[in-house]
LOZA-328331 format. One record per atom (N, C-alpha, C): x, y, z; atom name; residue number from 1. Coordinates in steps of 0.05 Angstrom, whole numbers, plus 32768, in hexadecimal, padded with zeros to 4 digits. Example, Ala and Ser with C-alpha at 12.3 -4.5 7.8 and 13.67 -1.06 7.14 Angstrom:
2
{atom {8108 7F8E 809C} "N" 1};
{atom {80F6 7FA6 809C} "CA" 1};
{atom {8108 7FBE 809C} "C" 1};
{atom {8101 7FD3 808E} "N" 2};
{atom {8111 7FEB 808F} "CA" 2};
{atom {8102 8001 809D} "C" 2};
end
This chain:
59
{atom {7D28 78E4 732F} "N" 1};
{atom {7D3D 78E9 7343} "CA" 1};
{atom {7D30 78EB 735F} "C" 1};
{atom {7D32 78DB 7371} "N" 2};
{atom {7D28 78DB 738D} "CA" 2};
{atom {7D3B 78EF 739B} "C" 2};
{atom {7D24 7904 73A7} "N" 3};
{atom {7D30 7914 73BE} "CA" 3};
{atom {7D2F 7930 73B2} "C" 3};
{atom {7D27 7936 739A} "N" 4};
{atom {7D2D 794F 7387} "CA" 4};
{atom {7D15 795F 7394} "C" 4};
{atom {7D0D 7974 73A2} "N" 5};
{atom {7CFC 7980 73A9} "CA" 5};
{atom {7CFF 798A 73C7} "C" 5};
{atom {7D09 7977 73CE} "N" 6};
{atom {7D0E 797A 73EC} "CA" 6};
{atom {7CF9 7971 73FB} "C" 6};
{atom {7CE5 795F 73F1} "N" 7};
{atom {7CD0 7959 7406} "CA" 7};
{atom {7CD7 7948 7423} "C" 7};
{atom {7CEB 7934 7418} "N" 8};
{atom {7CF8 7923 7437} "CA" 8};
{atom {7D04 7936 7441} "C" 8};
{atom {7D16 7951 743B} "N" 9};
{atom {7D22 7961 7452} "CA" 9};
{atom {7D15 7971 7466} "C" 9};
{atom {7CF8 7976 7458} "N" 10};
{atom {7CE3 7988 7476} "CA" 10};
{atom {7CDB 7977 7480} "C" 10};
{atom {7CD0 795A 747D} "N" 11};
{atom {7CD1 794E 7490} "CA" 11};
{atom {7CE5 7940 749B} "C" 11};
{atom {7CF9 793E 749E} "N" 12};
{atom {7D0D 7936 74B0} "CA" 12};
{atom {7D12 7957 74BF} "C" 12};
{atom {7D0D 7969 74BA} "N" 13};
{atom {7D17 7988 74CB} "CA" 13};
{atom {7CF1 798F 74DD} "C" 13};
{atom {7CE2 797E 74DD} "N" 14};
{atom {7CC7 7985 74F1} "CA" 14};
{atom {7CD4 7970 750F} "C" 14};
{atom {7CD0 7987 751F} "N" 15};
{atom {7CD0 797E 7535} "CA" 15};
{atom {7CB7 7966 7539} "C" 15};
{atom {7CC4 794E 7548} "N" 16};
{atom {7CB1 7944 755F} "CA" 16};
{atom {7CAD 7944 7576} "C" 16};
{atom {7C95 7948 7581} "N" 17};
{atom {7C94 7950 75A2} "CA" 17};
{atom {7C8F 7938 75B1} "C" 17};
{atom {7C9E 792B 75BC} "N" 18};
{atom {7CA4 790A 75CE} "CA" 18};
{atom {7C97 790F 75E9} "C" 18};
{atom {7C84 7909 75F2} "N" 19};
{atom {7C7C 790C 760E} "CA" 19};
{atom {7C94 7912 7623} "C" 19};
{atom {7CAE 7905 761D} "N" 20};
{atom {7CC2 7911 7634} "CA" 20};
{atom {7CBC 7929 7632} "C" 20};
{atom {7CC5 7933 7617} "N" 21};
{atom {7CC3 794F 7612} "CA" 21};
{atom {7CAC 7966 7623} "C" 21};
{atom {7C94 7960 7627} "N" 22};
{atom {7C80 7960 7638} "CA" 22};
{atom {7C85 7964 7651} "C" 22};
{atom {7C88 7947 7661} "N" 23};
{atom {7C8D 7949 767C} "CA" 23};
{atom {7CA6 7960 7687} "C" 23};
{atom {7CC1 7955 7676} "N" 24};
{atom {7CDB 7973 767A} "CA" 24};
{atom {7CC6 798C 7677} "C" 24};
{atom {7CB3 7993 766C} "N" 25};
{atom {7CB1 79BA 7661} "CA" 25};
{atom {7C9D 79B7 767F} "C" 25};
{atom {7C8C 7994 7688} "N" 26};
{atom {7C7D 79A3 769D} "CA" 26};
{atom {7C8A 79A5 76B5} "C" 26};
{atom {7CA4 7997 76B6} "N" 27};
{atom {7CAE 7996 76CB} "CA" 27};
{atom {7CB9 79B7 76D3} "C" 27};
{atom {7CC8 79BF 76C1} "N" 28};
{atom {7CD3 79DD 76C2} "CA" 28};
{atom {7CC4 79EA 76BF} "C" 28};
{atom {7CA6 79E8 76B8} "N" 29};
{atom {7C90 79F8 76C2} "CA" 29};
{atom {7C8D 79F9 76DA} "C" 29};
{atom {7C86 79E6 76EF} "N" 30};
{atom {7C80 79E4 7701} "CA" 30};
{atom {7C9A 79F2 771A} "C" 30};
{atom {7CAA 79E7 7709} "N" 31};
{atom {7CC7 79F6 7720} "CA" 31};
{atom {7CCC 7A18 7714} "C" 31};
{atom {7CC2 7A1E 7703} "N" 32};
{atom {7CC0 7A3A 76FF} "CA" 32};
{atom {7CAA 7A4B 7715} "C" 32};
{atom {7C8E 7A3B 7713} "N" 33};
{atom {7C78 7A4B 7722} "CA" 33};
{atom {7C83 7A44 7741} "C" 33};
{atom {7C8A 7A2C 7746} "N" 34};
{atom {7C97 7A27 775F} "CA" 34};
{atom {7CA2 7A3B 7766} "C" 34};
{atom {7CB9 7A47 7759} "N" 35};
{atom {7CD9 7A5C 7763} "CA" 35};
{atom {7CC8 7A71 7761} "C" 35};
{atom {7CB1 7A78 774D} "N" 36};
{atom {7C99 7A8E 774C} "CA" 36};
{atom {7C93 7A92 776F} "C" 36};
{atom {7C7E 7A85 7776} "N" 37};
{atom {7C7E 7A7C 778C} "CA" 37};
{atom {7C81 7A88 77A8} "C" 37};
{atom {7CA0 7A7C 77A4} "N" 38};
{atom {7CB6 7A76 77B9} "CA" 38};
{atom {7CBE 7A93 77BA} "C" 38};
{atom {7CBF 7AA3 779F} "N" 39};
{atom {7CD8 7AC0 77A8} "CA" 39};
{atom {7CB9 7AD4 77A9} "C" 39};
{atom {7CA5 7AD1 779D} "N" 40};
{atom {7C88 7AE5 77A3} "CA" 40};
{atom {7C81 7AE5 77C8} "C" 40};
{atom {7C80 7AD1 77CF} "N" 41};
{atom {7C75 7AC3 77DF} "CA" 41};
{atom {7C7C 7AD8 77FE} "C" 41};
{atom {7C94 7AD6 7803} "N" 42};
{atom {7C9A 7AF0 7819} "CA" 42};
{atom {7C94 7B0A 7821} "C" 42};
{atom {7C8B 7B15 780B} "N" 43};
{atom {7C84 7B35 7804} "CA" 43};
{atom {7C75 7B33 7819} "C" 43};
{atom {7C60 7B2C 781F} "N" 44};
{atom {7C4B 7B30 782B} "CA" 44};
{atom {7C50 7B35 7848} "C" 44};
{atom {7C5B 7B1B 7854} "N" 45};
{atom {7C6E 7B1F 786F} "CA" 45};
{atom {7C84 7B3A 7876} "C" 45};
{atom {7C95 7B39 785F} "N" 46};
{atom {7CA4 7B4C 785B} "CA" 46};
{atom {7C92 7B70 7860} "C" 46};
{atom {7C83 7B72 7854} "N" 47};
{atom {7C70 7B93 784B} "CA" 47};
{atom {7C5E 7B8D 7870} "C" 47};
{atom {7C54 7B6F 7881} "N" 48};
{atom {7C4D 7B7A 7890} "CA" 48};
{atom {7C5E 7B7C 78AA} "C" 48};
{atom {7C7A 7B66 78A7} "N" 49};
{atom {7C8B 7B72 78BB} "CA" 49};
{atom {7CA2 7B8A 78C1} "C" 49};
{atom {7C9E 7B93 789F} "N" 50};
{atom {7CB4 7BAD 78A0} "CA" 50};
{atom {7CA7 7BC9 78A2} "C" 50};
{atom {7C9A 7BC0 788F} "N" 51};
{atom {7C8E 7BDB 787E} "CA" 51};
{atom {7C6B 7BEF 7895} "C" 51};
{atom {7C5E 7BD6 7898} "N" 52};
{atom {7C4A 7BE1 78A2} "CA" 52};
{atom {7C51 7BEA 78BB} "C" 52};
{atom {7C3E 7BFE 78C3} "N" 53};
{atom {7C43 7C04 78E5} "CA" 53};
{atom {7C35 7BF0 78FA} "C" 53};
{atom {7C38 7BEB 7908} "N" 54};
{atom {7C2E 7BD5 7918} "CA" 54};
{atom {7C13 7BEF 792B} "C" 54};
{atom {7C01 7BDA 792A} "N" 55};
{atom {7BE6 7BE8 792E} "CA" 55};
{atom {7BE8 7BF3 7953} "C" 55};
{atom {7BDD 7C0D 7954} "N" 56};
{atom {7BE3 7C16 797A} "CA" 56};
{atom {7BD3 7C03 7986} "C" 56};
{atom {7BE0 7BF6 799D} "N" 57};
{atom {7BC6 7BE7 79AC} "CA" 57};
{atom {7BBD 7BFF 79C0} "C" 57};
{atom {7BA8 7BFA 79C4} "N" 58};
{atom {7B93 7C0B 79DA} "CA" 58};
{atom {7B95 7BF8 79EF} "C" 58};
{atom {7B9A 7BFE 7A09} "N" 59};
{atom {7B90 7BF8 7A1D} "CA" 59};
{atom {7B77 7BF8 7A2E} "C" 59};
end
């Protein structure tokens, strides 16, 4: 009897990984660390135009 075991059903249920598949995970990698980035990126400006005291000048 062909098919009694189930050996053709695990392989038809294994993923294959297609290079598209690849480029899409690196693309939303890259637009993840991008938006990373983009929203980290201000603090710095932010902490020294709010937060810090601006240094006394001496005359």
């Amino acid at each position: 009897m062909p098919g009694v075991g189930g050996g053709g059903a695990l392989k038809s249920l294994k993923p294959k990984i297609q290079s598209v598949d690849i480029q899409a995970a690196a693309g939303w990698g890259i637009a993840a660390a991008a938006g990373a980035i983009w929203v980290v990126q201000p603090f710095d400006w932010i902490k020294k135009t709010f937060i810090d005291k601006p240094a006394a000048e001496e005359n």
